[in-house]
N, C-alpha and C positions, 0 to 999 in steps of 0.2 A: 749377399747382403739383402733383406728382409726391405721392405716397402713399411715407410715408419709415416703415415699422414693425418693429421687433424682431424679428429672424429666424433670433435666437439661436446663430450658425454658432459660436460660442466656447464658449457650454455647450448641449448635447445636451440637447432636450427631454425628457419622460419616456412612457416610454408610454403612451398613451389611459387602458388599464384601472387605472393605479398610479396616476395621477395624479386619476383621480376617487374611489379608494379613499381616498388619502391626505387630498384637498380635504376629503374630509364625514367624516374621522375626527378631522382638526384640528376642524372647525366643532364638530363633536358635542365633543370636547373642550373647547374655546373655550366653548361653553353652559353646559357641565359646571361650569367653573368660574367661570363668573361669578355660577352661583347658589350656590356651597357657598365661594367664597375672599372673607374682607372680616371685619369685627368687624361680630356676631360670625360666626367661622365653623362651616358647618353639614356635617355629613359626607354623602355621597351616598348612603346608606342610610337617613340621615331625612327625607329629600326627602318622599318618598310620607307618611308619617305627618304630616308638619309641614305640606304643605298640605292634610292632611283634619281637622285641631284648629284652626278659627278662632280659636280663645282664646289660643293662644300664640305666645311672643315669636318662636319661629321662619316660623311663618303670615306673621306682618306683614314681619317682614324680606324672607320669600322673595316673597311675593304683592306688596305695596303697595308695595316698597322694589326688587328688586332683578329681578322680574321684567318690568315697565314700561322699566324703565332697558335690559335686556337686549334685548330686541322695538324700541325704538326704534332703538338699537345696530344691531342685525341689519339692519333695514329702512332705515335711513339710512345706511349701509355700503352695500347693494346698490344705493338708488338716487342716490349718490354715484356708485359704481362706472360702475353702467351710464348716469348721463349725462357724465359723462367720454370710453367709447365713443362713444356717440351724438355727442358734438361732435368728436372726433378722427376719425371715421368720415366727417362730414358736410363738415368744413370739408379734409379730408386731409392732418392737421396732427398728429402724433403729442404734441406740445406744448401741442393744445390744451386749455385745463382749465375745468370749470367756476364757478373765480374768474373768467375773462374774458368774463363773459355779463352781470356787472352783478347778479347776482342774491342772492350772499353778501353782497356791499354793501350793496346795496338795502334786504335785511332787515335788517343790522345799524344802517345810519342810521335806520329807522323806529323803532326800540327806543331804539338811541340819544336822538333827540328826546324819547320821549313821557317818558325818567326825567330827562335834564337841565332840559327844560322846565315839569315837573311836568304835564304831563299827565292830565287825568282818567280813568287810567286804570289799573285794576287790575294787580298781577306777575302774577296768575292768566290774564291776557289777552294778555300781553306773546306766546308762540306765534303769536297769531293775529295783532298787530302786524305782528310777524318774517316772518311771511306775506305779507301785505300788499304791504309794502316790496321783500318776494322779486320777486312777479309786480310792481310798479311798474319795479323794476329791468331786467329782464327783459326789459318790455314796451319802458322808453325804448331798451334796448339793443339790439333787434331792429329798431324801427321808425327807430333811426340807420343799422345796418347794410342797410336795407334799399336803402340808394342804392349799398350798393357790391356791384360787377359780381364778383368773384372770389371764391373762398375765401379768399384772403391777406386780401383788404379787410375780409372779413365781422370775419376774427381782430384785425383793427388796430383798426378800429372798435369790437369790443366792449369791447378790452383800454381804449380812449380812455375810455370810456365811465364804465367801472368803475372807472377812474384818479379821474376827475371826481368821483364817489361820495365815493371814500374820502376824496377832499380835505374836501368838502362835510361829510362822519363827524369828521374831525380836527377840522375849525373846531367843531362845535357841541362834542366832547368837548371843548375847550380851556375853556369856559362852564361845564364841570362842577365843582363842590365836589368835596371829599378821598372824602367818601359814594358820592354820585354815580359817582366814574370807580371807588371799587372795586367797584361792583355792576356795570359795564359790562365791566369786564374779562374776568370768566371768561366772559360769556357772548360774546364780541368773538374769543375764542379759541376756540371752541368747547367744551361742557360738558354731559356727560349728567347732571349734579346735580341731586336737586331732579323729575328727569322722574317722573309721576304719571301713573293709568292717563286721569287728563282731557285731559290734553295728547296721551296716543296715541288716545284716544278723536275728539280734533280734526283730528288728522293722518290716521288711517287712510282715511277717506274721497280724501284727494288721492293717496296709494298706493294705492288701486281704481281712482280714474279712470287714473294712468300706467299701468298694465301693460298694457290693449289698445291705448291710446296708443303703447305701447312697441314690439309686436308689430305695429301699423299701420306703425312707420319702416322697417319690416326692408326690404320688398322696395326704398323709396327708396333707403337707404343701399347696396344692389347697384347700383342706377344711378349714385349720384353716386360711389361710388369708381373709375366707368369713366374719370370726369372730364366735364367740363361740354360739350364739343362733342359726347361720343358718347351720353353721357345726350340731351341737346337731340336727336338725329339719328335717337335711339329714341323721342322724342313726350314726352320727362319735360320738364315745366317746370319745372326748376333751381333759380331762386331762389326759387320757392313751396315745393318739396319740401323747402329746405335751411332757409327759416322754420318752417319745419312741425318738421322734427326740433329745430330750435333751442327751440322751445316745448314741445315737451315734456322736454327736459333742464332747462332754467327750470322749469318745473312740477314735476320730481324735485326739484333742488336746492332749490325755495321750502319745500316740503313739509319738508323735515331741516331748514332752517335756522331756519323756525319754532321746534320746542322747544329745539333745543342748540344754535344757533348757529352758524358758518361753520367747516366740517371741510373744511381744506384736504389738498392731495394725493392724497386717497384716490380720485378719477375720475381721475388720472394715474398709478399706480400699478398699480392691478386692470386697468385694458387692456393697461399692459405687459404683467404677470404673463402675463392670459390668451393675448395675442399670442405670449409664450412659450412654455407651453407646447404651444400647437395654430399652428407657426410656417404653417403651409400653410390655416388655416382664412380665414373670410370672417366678416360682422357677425353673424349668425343662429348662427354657432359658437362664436362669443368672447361672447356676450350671456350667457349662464348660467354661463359661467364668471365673464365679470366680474362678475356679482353676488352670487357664493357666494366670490371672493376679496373683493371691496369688503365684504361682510359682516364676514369673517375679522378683516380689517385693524384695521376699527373696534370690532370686539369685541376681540380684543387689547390696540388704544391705550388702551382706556377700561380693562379689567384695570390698564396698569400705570398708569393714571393714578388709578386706587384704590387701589393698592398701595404703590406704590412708595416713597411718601413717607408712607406710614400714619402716624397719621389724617389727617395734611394730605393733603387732594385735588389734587392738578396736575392742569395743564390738558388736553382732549385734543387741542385743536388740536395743542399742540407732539409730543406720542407721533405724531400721525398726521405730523406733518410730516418727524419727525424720522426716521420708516419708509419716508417717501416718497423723502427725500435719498437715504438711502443705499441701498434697492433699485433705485429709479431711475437711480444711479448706479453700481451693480454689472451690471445687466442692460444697460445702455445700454453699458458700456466692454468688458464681455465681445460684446455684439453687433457690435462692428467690425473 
């Protein structure tokens, strides 16, 4: 299977130096207002004073409340983003995403069980559950994939896989009371609510281990976008190199889907973007791009999913989803 990526011949990329101006002017922006926009809101002049008075209500808001939510945002945005590439790079599937690894599933049936079943187990734990479930998902979905020969099979087989999951997810929510399925809900959609500096406190450690993880695929993914005869021909073994990147996209994805729960699109969306903008680059040039747009994206969805409907919270799966339809459908239709 042939490498099919956005080459943008309908809209004119932008140049190198604008486009990384403009990238970390939105992000700096995007920051900006995630800590001064919401009830209440705080003006960007008292920032500096309000987090040096622990005693007031602005401290808590910015520190305990809004600063956690934002760093998670940021971090689970970029490593959405860049395992997205990582799969799309590795299997040469521009479609590929990482819902079809088994791994958003995976976490969300493990959360699922432990609240309809009543489970002895704390909401303060439930992160580390959603982790769990991640790498179990992950793991059954690599080690189904691992019988098939192609990048097409790898992508069938995971999508099978993750199918399976969800079905397994429905039956047990069907057991759930009226209680039960509303707490499953926002976190089934994805949801920065609620995140606390414990839950980044839990997570931060599996985003130290991915980023050399991350910088170890690069030189693979040169190989295998040669395609699997000329990779094989240069001494690469193929399906060990192509489990390898597959595991550390599963390890990105588990890591987010832990505190908020399954943020679809955003790994399908930022590789576009990036493949965009740099139409003539390779993995090692679109990696930092897509994780300074995967960033973007998710701090955006989660603004308007605090906004929007003030004080009622909507969800951020649907903002991320709802970003992903339609830029992936504007760049995708302009690319042909």
């Amino acid at each position: 299977m042939t490498s099919t990526h956005v080459r943008g011949r309908g809209l004119a990329a932008p140049p190198l130096p604008h486009a990384a101006l403009a990238a970390s002017a939105a992000l700096a922006a995007l920051i900006l207002a995630g800590l001064c926009l919401g009830t209440p809101s705080i003006a960007p002049q008292r920032i500096p004073a309000a987090l040096g008075d622990p005693t007031s209500l602005e401290h808590v808001v910015l520190w305990e409340l809004r600063a956690p939510r934002l760093l998670v945002a940021l971090l689970g945005g970029a490593a959405i983003g860049t395992a997205g590439l990582l799969l799309q790079e590795a299997l040469r599937n521009p479609l590929a995403v990482p819902e079809l690894l088994g791994v958003s599933s995976g976490a969300a049936l493990a959360v699922a069980v432990c609240v309809v079943w009543a489970l002895p187990v704390s909401a303060a734990l439930y992160p580390l559950v959603g982790l769990g479930g991640a790498a179990a998902g992950g793991v059954l979905a690599l080690a189904a994939a691992r019988a098939a020969g192609t990048a097409t099979g790898v992508l069938l087989v995971g999508a099978a896989v993750s199918t399976a999951i969800q079905a397994l997810l429905l039956a047990v929510m069907a057991t759930a009371d009226r209680l039960q399925y509303d707490l499953l809900f926002r976190y089934l959609v994805g949801s920065l609510s609620g995140v606390m500096w414990d839950q980044v406190a839990r997570t931060l450690p599996w985003f130290a281990l991915a980023v050399p993880l991350v910088l170890l695929c690069v030189p693979a993914l040169g190989l295998l976008r040669l395609g699997d005869e000329a990779a094989a021909s240069l001494g690469a073994r193929v399906d060990l190199a192509r489990l390898g990147v597959l595991a550390v996209a599963a390890l990105l994805v588990g890591a987010v889907t832990g505190p908020c729960g399954p943020i679809a699109w955003v790994g399908f969306v930022a590789p576009l973007l990036a493949r965009w903008l740099r139409p003539r680059g390779e993995a090692r040039t679109w990696l930092p791009w897509t994780a300074v747009l995967g960033a973007a994206i998710t701090l955006a969805a989660d603004l308007a999913a605090r906004l929007a409907l003030a004080p009622v919270e909507t969800p951020l799966g649907a903002w991320t989803a709802l970003a992903g339809v339609l830029t992936g459908a504007a760049l995708m239709r302009r690319s042909r």
